[in-house]
PASEBA-1860 file (N, C-alpha, C; in nm, 3 decimals):
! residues 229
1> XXXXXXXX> -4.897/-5.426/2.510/-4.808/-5.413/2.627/-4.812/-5.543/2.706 ~ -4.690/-5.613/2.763/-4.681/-5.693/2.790/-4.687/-5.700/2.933 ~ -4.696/-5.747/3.046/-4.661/-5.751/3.161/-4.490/-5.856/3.214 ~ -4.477/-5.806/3.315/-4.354/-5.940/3.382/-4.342/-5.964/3.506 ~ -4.348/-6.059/3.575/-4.349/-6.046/3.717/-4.157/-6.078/3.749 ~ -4.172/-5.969/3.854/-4.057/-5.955/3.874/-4.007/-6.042/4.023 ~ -3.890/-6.143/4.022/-3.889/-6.244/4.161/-3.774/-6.192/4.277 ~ -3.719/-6.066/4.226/-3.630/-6.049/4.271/-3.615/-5.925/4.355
9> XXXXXXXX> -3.521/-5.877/4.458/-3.580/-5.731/4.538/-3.471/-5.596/4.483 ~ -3.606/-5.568/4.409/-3.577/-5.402/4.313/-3.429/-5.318/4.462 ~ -3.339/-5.323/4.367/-3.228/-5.239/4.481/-3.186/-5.096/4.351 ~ -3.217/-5.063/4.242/-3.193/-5.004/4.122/-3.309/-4.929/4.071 ~ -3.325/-4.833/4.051/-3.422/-4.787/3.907/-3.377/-4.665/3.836 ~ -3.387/-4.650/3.724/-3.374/-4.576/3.626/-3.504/-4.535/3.529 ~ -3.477/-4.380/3.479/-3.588/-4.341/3.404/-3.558/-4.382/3.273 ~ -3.614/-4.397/3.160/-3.547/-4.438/3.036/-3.605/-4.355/2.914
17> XXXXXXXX> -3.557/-4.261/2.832/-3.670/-4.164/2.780/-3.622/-4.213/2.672 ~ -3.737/-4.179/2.579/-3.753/-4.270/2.449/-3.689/-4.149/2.360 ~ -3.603/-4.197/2.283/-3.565/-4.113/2.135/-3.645/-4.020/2.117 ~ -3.690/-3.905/2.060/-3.755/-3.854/1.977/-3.738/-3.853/1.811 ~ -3.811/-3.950/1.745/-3.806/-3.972/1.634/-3.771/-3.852/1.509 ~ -3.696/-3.862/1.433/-3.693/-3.747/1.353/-3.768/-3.712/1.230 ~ -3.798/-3.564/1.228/-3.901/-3.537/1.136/-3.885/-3.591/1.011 ~ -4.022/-3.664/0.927/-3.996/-3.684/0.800/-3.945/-3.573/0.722
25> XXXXXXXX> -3.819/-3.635/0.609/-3.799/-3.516/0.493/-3.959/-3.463/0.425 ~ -3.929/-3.360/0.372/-4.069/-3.291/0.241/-4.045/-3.424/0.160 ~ -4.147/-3.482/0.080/-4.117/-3.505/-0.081/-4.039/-3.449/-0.123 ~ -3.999/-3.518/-0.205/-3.889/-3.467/-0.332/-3.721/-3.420/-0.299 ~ -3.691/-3.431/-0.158/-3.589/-3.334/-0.109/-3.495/-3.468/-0.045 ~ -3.354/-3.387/-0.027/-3.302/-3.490/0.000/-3.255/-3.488/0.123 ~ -3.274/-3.583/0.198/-3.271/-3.565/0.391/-3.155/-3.500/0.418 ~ -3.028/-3.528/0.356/-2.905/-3.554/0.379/-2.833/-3.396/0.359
33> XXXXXXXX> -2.950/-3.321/0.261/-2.887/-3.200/0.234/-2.869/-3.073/0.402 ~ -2.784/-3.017/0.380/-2.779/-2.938/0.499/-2.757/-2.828/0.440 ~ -2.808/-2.689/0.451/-2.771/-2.565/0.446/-2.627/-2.503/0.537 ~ -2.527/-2.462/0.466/-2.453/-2.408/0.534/-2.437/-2.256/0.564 ~ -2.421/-2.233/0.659/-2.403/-2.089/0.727/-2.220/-2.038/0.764 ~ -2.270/-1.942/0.763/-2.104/-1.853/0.777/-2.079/-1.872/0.894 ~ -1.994/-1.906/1.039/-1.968/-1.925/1.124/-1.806/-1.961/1.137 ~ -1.736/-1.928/1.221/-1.587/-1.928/1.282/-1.536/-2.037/1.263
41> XXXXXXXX> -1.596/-2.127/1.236/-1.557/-2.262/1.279/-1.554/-2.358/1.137 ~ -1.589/-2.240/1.039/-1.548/-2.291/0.883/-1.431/-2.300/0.858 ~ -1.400/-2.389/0.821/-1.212/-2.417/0.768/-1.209/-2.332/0.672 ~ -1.110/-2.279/0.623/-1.041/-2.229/0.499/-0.999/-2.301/0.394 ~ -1.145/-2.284/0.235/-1.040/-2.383/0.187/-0.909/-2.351/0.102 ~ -0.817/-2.397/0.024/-0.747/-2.374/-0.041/-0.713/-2.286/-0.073 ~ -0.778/-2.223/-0.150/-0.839/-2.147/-0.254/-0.981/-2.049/-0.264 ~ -0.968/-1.901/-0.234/-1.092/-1.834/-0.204/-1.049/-1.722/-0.379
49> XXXXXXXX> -1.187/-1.702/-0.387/-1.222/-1.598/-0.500/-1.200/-1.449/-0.416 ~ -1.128/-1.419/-0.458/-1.065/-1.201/-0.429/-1.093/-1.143/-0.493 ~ -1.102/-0.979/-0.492/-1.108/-0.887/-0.508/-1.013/-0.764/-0.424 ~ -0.938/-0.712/-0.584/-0.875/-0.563/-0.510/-0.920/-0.465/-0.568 ~ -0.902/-0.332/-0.436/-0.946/-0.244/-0.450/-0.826/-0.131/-0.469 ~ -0.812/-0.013/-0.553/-0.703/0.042/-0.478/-0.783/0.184/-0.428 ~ -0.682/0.239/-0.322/-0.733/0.403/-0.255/-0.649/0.460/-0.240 ~ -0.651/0.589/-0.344/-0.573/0.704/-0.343/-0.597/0.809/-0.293
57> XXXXXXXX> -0.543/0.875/-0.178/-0.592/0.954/-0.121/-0.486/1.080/-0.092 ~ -0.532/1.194/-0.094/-0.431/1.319/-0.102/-0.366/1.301/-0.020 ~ -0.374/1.254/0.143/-0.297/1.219/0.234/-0.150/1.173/0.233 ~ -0.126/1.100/0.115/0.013/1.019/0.106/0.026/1.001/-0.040 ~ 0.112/1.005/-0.051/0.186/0.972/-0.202/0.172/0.825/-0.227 ~ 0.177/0.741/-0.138/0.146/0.552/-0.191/-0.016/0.519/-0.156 ~ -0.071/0.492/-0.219/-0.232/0.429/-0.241/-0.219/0.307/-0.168 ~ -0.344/0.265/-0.129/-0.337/0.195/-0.041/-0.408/0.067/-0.118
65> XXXXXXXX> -0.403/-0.058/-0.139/-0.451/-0.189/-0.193/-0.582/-0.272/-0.098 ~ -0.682/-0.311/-0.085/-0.729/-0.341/-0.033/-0.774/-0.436/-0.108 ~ -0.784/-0.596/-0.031/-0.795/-0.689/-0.081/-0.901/-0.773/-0.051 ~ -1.033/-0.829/-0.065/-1.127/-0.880/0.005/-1.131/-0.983/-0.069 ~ -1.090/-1.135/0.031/-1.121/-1.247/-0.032/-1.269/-1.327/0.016 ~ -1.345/-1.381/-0.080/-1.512/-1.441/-0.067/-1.484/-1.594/-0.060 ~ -1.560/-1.666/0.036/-1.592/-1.824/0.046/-1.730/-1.848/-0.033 ~ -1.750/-1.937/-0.065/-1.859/-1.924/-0.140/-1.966/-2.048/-0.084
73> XXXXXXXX> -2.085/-2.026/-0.023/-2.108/-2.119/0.073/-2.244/-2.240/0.014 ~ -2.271/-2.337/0.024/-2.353/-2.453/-0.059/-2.343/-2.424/-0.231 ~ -2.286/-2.445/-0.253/-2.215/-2.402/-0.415/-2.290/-2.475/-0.500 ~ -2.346/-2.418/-0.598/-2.418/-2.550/-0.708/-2.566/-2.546/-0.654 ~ -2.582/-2.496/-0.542/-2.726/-2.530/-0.478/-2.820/-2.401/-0.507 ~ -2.970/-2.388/-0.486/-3.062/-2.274/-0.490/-2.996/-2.163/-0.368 ~ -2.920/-2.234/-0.263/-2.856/-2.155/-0.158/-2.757/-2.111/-0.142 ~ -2.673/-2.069/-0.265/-2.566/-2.046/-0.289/-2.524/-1.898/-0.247
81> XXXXXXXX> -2.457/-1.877/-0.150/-2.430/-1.769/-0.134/-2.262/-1.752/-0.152 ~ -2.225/-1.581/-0.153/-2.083/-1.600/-0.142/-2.078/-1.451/-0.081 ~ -1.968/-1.500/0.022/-1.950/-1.396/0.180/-1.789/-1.339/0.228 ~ -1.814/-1.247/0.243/-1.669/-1.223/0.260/-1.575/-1.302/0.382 ~ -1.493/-1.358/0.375/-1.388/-1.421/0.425/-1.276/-1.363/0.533 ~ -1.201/-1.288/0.435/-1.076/-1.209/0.534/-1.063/-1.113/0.422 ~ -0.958/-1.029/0.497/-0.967/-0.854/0.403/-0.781/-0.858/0.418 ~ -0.733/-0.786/0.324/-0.576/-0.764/0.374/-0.558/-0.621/0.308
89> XXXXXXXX> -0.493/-0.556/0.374/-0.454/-0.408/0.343/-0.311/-0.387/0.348 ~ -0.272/-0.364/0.205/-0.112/-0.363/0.147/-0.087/-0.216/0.134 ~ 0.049/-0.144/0.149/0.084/-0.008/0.065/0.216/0.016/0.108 ~ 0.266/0.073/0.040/0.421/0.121/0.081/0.427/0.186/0.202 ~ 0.345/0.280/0.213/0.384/0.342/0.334/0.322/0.262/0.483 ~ 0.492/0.345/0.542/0.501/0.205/0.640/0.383/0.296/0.768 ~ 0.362/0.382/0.756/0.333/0.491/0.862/0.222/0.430/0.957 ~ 0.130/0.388/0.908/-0.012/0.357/0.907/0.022/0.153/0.941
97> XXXXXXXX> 0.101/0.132/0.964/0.078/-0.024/0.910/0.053/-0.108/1.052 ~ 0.084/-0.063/1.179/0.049/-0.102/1.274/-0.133/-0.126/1.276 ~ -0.202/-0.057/1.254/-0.327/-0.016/1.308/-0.414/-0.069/1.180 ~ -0.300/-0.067/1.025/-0.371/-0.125/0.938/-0.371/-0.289/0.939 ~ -0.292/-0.373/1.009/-0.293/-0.457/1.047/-0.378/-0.554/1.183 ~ -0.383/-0.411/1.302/-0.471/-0.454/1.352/-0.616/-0.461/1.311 ~ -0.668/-0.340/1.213/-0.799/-0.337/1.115/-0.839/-0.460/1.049 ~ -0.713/-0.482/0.990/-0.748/-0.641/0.903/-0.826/-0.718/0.989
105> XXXXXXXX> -0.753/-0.789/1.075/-0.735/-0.924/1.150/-0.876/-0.889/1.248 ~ -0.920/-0.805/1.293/-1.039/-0.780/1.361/-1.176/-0.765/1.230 ~ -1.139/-0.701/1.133/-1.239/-0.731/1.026/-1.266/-0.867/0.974 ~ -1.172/-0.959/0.935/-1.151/-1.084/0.932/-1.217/-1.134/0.986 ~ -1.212/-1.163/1.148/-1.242/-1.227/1.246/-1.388/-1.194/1.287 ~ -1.410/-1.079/1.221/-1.608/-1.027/1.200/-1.666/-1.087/1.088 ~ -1.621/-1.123/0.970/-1.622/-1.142/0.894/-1.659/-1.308/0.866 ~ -1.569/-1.389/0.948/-1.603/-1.535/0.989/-1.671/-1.595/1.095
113> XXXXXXXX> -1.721/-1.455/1.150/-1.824/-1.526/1.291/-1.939/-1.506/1.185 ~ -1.998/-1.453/1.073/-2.109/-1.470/1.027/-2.224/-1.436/1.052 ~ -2.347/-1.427/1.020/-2.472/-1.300/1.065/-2.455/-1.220/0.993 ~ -2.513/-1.090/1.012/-2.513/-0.927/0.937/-2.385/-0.911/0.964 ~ -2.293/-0.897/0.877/-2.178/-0.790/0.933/-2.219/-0.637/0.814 ~ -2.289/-0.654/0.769/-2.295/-0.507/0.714/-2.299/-0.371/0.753 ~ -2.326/-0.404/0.934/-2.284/-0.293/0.986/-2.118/-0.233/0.987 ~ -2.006/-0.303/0.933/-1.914/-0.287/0.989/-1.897/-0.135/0.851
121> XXXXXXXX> -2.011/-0.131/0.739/-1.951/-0.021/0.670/-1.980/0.140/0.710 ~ -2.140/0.092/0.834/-2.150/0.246/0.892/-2.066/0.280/0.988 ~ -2.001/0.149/1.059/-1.881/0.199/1.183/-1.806/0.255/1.149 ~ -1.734/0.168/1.033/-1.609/0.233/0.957/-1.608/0.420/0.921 ~ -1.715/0.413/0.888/-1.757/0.559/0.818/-1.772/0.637/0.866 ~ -1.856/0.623/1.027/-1.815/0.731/1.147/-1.660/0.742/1.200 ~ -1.621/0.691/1.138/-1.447/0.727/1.167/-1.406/0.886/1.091 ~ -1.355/0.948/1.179/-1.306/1.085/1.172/-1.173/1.128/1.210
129> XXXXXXXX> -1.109/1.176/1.075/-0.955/1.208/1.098/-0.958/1.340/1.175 ~ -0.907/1.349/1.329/-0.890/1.485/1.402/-0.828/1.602/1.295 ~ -0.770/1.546/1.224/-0.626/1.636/1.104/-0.734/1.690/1.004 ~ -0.857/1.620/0.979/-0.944/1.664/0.868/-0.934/1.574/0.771 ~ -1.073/1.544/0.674/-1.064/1.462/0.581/-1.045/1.493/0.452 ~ -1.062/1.446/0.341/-1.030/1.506/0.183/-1.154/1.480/0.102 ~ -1.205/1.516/-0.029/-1.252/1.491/-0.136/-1.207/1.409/-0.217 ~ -1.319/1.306/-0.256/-1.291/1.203/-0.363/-1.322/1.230/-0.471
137> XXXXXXXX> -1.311/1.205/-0.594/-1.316/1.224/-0.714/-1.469/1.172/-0.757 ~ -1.526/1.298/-0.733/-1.676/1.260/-0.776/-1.727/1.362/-0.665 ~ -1.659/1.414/-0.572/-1.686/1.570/-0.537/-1.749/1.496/-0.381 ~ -1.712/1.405/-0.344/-1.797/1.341/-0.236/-1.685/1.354/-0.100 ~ -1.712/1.395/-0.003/-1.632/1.404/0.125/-1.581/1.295/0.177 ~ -1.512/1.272/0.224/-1.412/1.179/0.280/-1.374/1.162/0.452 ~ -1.440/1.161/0.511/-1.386/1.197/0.703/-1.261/1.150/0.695 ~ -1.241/1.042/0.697/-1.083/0.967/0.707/-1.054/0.873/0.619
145> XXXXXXXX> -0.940/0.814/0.590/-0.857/0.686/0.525/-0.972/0.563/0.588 ~ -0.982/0.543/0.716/-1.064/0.435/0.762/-1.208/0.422/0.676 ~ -1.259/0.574/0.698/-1.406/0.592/0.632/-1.365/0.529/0.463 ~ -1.286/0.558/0.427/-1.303/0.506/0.287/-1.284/0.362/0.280 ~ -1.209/0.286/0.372/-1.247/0.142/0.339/-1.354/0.137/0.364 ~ -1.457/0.180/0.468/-1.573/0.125/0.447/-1.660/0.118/0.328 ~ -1.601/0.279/0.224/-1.667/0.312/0.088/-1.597/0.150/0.001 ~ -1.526/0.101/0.055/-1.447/0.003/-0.056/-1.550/-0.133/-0.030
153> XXXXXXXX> -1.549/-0.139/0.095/-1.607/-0.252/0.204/-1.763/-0.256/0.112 ~ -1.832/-0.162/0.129/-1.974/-0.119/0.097/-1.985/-0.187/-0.074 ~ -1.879/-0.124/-0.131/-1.886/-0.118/-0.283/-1.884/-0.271/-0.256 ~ -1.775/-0.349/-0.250/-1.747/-0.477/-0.246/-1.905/-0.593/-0.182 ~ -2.005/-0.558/-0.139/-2.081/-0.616/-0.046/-2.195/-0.570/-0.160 ~ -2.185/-0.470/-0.235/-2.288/-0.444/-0.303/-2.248/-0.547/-0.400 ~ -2.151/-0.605/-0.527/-2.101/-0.676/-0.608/-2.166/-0.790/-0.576 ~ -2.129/-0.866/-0.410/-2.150/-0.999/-0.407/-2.298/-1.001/-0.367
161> XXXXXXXX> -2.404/-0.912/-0.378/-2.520/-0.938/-0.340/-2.540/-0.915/-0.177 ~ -2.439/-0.875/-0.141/-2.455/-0.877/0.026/-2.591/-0.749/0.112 ~ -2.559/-0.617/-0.003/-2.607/-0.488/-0.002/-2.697/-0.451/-0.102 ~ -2.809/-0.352/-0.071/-2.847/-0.309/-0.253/-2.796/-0.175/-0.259 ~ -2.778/-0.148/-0.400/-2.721/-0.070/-0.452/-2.829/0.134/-0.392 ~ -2.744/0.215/-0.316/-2.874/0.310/-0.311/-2.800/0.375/-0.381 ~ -2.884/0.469/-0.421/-2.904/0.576/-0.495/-3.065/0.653/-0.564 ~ -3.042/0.714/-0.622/-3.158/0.826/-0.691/-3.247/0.698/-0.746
169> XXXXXXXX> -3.409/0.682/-0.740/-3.459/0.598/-0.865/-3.506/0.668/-0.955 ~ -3.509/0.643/-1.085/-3.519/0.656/-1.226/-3.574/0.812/-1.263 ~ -3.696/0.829/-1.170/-3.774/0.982/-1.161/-3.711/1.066/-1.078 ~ -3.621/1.054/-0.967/-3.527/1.085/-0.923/-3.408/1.166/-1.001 ~ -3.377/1.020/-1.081/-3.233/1.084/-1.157/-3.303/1.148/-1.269 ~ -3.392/1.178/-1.324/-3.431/1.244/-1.403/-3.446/1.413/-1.378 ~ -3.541/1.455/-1.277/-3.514/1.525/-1.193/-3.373/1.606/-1.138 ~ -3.298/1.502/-1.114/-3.164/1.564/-1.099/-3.091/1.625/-1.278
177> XXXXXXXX> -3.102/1.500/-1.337/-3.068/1.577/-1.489/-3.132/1.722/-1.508 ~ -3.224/1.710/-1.514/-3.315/1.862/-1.537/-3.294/1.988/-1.492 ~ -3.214/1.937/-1.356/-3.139/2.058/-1.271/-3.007/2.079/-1.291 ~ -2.931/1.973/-1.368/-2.843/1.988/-1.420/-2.826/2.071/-1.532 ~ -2.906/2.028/-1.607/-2.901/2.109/-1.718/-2.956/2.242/-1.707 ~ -3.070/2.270/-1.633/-3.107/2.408/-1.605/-3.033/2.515/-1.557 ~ -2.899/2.472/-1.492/-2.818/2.502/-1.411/-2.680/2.541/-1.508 ~ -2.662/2.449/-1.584/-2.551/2.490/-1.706/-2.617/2.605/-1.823
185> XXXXXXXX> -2.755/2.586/-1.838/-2.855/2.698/-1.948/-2.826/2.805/-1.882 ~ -2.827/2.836/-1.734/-2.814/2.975/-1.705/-2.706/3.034/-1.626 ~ -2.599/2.939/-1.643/-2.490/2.985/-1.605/-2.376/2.943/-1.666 ~ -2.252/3.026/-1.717/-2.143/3.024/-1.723/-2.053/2.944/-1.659 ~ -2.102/2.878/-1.574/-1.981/2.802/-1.466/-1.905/2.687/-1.555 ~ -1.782/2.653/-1.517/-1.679/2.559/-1.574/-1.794/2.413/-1.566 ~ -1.805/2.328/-1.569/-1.806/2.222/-1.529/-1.687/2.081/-1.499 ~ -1.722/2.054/-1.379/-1.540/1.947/-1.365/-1.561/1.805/-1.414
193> XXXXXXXX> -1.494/1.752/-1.406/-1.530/1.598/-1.425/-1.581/1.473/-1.377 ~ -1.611/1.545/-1.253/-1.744/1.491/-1.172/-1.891/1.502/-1.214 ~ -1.892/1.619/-1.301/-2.034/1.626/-1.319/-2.102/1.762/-1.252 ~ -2.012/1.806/-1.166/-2.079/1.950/-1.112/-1.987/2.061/-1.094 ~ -2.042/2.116/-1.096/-1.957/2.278/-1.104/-1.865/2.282/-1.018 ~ -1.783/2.402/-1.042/-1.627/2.370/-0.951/-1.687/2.463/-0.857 ~ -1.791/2.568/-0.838/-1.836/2.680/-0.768/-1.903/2.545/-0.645 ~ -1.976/2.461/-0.668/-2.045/2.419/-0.596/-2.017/2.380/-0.470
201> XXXXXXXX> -2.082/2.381/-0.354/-2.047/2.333/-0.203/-2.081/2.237/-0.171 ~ -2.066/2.218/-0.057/-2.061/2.094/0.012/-2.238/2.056/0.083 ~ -2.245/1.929/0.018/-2.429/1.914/0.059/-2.414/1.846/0.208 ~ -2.476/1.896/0.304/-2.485/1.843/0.450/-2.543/1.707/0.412 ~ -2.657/1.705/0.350/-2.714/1.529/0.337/-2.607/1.415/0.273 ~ -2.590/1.436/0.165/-2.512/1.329/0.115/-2.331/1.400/0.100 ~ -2.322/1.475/0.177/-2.167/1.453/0.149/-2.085/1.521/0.054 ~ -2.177/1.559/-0.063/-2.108/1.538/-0.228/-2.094/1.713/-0.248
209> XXXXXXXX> -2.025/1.738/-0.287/-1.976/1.906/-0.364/-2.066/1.956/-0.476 ~ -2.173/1.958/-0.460/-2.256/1.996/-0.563/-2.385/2.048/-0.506 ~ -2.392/2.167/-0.443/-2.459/2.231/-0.358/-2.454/2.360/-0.481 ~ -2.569/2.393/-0.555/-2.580/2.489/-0.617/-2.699/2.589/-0.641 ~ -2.662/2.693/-0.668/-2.841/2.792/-0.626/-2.865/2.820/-0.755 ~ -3.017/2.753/-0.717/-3.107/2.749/-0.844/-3.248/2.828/-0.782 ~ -3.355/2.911/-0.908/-3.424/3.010/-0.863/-3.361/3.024/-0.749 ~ -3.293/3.109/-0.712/-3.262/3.189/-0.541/-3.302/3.076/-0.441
217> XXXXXXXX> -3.225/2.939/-0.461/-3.265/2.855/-0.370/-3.124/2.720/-0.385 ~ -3.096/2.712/-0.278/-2.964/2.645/-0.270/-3.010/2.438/-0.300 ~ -2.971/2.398/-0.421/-3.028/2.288/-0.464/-2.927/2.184/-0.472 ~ -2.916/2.077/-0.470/-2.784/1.979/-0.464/-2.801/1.881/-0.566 ~ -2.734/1.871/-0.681/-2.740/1.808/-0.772/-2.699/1.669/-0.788 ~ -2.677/1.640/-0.663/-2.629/1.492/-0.664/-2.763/1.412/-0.582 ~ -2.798/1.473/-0.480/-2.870/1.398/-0.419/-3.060/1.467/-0.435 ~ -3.059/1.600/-0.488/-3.154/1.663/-0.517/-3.228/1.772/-0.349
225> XXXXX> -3.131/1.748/-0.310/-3.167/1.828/-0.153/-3.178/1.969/-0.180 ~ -3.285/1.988/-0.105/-3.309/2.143/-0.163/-3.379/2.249/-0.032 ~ -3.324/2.360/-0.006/-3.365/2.440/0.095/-3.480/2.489/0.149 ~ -3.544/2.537/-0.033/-3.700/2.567/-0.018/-3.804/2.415/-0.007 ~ -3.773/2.300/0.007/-3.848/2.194/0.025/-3.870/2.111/-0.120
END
């Protein structure tokens, strides 16, 4: 450190704070690389990778198209992810198209602020048609048209890695087979093309039409829910 004598009368001063130097890279890595994140403020490029869905629902005679396009984010890298983008919802009928339009453009716009949006498939799903909802093909309940994009939304998020897949594990679905079949050994019932009897009801836990009594005990063959414990 040097000294200076100063000849002149100080009328000025200022604080002067020093840089903070930036952290060395790891070995082996390259400074320059940056991780990118999903955020609003990503351009659109060109060209995004889609997926359609379609949904037919007893409600209306025209099915409804649902379209989810993915950005795909540090590409080529160990951090490669790919995230949903924007959603568009097509169908003939014009009935619905106000509200299916405002759905889009607010899903979209959740969609590019980035973070968890995986909540948007339990919101969707607490959606409830006042009119009543329908059965899907696989004996599973339906609240509303809305609730099933989220079933589309969900499916779609499971594909790109966003979600894991639930269901029964292995001793689980085994279990359920066993009751399946125990269930066709001692009864006469049709079976549909879902997999469960056309007699069967509606399971409070999972939703699904396959609520059936086994030993004198009301058992659910989809999800294995059972009365006596």
């Amino acid at each position: 450190m040097t000294t200076r004598k100063i000849d002149q009368k100080i009328v000025k001063s200022e604080v002067l704070k020093q840089a903070a130097s930036a952290p060395a890279a790891a070995p082996g890595t390259d400074a320059s690389a940056e991780i990118i994140q999903m955020h609003e403020n990503l351009a659109r490029p060109e060209a995004l990778q889609g997926t359609t869905y379609k949904i037919k629902t007893p409600l209306s005679e025209h099915a409804l198209y649902v379209t989810i396009n993915d950005i795909t984010l540090n590409a080529g890298t160990e951090h490669e992810l790919r995230r949903p983008f924007e959603i568009f919802i097509n169908s003939k009928n014009m009935e619905h198209f106000q509200w299916i339009i405002a759905l889009t453009r607010i899903l979209s716009a959740v969609f590019r602020k980035g973070g968890d949006v995986t909540f948007l498939v339990d919101e969707l799903r607490s959606v409830f048609d006042p009119q009543g909802g329908y059965f899907k093909k696989g004996g599973r309940y339906t609240p509303s048209i809305v609730a099933e994009i989220g079933d589309v939304i969900e499916q779609h998020m499971i594909a790109i890695g966003m979600l894991k897949k639930t269901g029964p594990d292995a001793q689980q679905q085994e279990f359920l087979d066993d009751k399946r079949r125990e269930y066709e050994l001692r009864n006469a019932q049709p079976i549909v093309d879902d997999g469960y009897p056309s007699s069967a009801a509606l399971c409070r836990k999972c939703q699904v039409r396959a609520v059936v009594m086994l030993d004198n005990c009301l058992t659910c063959l989809h999800c294995g829910d059972s009365k006596c414990g």
